[in-house]
C-alpha positions in Angstrom: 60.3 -161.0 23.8 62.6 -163.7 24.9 62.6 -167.3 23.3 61.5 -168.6 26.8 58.6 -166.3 26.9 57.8 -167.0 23.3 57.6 -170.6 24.3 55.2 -170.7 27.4 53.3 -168.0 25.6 52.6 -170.3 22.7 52.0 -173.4 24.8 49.4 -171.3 26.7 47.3 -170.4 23.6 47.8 -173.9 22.0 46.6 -174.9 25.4 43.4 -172.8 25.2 42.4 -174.1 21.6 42.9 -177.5 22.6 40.2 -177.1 25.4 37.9 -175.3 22.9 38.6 -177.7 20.0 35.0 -179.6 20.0 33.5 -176.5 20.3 35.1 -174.2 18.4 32.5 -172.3 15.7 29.9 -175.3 16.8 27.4 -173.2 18.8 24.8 -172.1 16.6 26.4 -168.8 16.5 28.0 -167.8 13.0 31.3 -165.8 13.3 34.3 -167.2 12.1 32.7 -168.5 9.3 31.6 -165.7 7.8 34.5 -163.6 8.7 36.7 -166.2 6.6 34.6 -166.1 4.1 34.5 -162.7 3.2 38.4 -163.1 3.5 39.1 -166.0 1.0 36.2 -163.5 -1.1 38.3 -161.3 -1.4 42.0 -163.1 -1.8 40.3 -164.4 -4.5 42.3 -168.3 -5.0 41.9 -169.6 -8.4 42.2 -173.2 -9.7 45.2 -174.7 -9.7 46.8 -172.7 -6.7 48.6 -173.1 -3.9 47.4 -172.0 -0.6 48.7 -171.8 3.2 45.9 -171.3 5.6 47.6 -170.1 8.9 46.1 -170.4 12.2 43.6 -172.4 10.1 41.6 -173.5 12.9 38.8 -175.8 12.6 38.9 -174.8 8.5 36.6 -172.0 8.7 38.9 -170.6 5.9 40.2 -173.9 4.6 36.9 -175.4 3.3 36.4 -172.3 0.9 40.1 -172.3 0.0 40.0 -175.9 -1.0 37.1 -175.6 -2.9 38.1 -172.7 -4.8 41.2 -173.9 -6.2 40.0 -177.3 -6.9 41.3 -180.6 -7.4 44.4 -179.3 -9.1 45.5 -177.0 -6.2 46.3 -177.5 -2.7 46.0 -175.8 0.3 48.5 -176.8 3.9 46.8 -175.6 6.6 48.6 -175.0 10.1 47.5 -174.6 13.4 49.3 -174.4 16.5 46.4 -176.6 18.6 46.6 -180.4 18.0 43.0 -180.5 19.0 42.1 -177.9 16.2 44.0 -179.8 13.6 42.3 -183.2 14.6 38.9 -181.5 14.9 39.4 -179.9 11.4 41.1 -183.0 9.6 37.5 -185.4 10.9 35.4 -182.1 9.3 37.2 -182.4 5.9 37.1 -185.7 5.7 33.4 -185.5 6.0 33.3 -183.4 3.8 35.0 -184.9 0.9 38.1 -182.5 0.8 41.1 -184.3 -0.4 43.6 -181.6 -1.5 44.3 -180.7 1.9 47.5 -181.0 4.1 47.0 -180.3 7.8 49.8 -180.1 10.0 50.5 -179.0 14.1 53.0 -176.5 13.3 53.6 -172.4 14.8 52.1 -170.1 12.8 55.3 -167.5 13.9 57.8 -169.5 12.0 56.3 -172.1 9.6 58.5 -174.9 8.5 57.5 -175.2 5.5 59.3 -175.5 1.7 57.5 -172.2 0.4 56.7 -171.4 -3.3 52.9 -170.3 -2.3 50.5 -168.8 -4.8 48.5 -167.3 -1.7 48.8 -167.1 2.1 45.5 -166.4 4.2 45.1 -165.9 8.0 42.3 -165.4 9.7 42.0 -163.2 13.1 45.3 -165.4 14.1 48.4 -162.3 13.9 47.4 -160.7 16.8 47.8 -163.8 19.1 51.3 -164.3 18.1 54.4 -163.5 20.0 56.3 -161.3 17.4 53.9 -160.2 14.2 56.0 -158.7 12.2 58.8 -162.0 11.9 55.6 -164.0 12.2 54.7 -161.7 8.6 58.2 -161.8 7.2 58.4 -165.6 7.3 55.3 -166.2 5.4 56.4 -163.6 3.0 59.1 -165.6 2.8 57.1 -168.6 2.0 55.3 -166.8 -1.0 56.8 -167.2 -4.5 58.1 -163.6 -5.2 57.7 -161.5 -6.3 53.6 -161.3 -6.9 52.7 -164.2 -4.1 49.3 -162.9 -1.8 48.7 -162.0 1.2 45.5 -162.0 2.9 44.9 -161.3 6.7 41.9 -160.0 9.0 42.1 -158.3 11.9 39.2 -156.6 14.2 38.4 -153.3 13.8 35.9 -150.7 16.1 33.0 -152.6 17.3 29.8 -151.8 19.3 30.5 -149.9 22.4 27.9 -152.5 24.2 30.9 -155.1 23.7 33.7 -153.0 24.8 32.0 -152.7 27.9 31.4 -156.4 28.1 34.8 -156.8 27.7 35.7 -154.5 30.7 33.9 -156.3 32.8 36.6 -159.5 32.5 39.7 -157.0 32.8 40.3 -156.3 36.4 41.2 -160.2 36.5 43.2 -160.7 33.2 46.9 -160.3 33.4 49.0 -157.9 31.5 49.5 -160.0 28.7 46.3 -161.3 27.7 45.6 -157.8 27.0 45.7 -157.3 22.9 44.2 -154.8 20.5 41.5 -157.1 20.1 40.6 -156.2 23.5 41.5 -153.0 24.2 41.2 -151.1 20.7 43.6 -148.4 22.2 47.0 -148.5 21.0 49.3 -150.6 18.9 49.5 -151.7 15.1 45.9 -153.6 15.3 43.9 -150.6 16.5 44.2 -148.8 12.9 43.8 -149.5 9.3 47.3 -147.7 9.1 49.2 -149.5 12.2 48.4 -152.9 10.4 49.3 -151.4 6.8 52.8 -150.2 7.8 53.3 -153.5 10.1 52.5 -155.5 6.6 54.3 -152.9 4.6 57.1 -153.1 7.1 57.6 -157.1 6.3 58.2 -157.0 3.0 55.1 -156.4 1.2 53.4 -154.2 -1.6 50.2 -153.1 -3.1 48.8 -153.0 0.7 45.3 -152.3 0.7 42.6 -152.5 3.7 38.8 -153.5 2.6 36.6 -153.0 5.8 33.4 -154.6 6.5 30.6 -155.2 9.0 29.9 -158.7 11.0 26.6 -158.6 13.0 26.2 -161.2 15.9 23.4 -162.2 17.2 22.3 -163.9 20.3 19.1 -165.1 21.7 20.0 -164.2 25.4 22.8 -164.2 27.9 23.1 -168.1 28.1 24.1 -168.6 24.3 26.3 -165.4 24.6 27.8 -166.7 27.5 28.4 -170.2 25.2 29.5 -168.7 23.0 32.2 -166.3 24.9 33.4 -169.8 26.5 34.1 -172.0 22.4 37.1 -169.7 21.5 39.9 -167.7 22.9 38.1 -165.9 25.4 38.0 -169.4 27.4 41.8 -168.0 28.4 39.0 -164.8 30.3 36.9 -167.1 31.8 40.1 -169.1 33.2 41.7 -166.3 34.6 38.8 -165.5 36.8 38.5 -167.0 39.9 35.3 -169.7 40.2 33.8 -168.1 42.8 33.4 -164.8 40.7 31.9 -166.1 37.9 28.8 -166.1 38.3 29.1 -162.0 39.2 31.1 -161.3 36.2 28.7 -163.1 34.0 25.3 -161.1 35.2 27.4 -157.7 34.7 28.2 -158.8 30.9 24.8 -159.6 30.4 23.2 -156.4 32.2 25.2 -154.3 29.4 24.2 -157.1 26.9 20.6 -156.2 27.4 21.1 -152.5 26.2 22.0 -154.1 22.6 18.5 -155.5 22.4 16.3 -155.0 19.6 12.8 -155.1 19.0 13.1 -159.2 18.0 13.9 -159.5 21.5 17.6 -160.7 20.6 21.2 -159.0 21.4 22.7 -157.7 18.2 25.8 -156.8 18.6 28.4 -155.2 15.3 32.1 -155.8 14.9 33.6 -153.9 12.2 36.6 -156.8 10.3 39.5 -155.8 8.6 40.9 -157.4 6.2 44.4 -156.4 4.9 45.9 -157.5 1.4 49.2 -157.1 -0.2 51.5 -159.0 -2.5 55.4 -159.9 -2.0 57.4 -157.7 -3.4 
């Protein structure tokens, strides 16, 4: 890819994350959360260490990391979204996190002077332009060899959500397309494609723990929330505004097959989370 095309491609997520910023993981609906969670679980920081959260977000791994390494360690968190950063700096501080540097900065090339303990990224390597650079510079920012790595990535997920999915793809262009999406091809539709992309960068000891997320939702309107506070905002935007409304009752007719007898849509998303240490 092109640095010019790297460029607009970055400004156009940073500019979706902006517009989700006071949003973001706020609508009753826990998902990143837990998904980070189980990440910085099993990444296992210790006192005293120091930790680079990139893509961090509004801190949904940050907050864990910071409070597992304690008031002797330190964690930078980076985030290419202004917005995110801002919204995530006023969440901290409410919180009473002080060994915590945040900083606007692209996760595909940190500028940062290195000498990590630990590097954690949550559902962020898929978005970027060039993975396995964006991998090598934060190996590169790990002290060596021994540093961590800790990434998640989705795996297969409930059929009911692939086809919710297909119903936003005849308007999304070529690009917007990822494995997230689409499941088909590429490094992020296998436990092996993302080993041997890690592998490839520079990395040992590569190991893949899989587990379960299920998501809830009371109906179509707080999936439909829900679908519009994170990246699939960039969906929704592509479509014009005079088919919204269509698109929406399609999702939510296959929504309604995922119904249980509570009356809510369950729906499961398998996460992976890779680990590996720099050799």
């Amino acid at each position: 890819m092109e640095m010019a095309e790297r460029t607009a491609r970055s400004a156009r997520v940073a500019a979706v994350f902006d517009g989700v910023a006071d949003v973001y993981d706020q609508v009753g609906v826990p998902w990143f959360t837990p998904i980070a969670q189980q990440l910085v679980r099993l990444a296992a920081p210790a006192p005293g260490e120091r930790v680079l959260d990139v893509g961090c977000g509004r801190g949904a791994a940050t907050i864990p990391l910071a409070e597992a390494v304690g008031a002797d360690g330190h964690v930078t968190g980076i985030d290419l979204s202004a917005g995110m950063v801002a919204a995530c700096r006023a969440d901290l501080a409410r919180l009473g996190l002080r060994n915590v540097d945040l900083q606007v900065m692209d996760a595909s090339a940190p500028s940062l002077p290195g000498g990590y303990d630990l590097v954690v990224s949550s559902l962020v390597v898929f978005f970027l332009p060039d993975p396995p650079a964006a991998l090598a510079a934060w190996r590169d920012l790990l002290v060596a060899p021994g540093g961590r790595l800790a990434i998640s990535t989705f795996g297969s997920r409930d059929p009911v959500w692939d086809a919710v999915d297909a119903t936003f793809r005849p308007y999304l262009p070529a690009g917007m397309l990822d494995a997230r999406t689409t499941g088909a091809a590429g490094p992020f539709s296998s436990d092996a494609g993302v080993e041997e992309l890690v592998r490839a960068a520079g990395y040992d000891n590569v190991r893949t723990v899989l587990s379960d997320i299920e998501v809830t939702f009371a109906d179509g309107a707080e999936w439909h929330a829900f679908s519009r506070s994170h990246g699939q905002r960039a969906m929704w935007d592509a479509i014009p505004e005079a088919d919204h409304d269509a698109v929406r009752a399609a999702a939510e007719t296959h929504l309604d097959r995922a119904r249980g007898a509570d009356g809510r849509i369950h729906l499961r998303q398998q996460v992976r989370c890779t680990l590996a240490t720099a050799a």
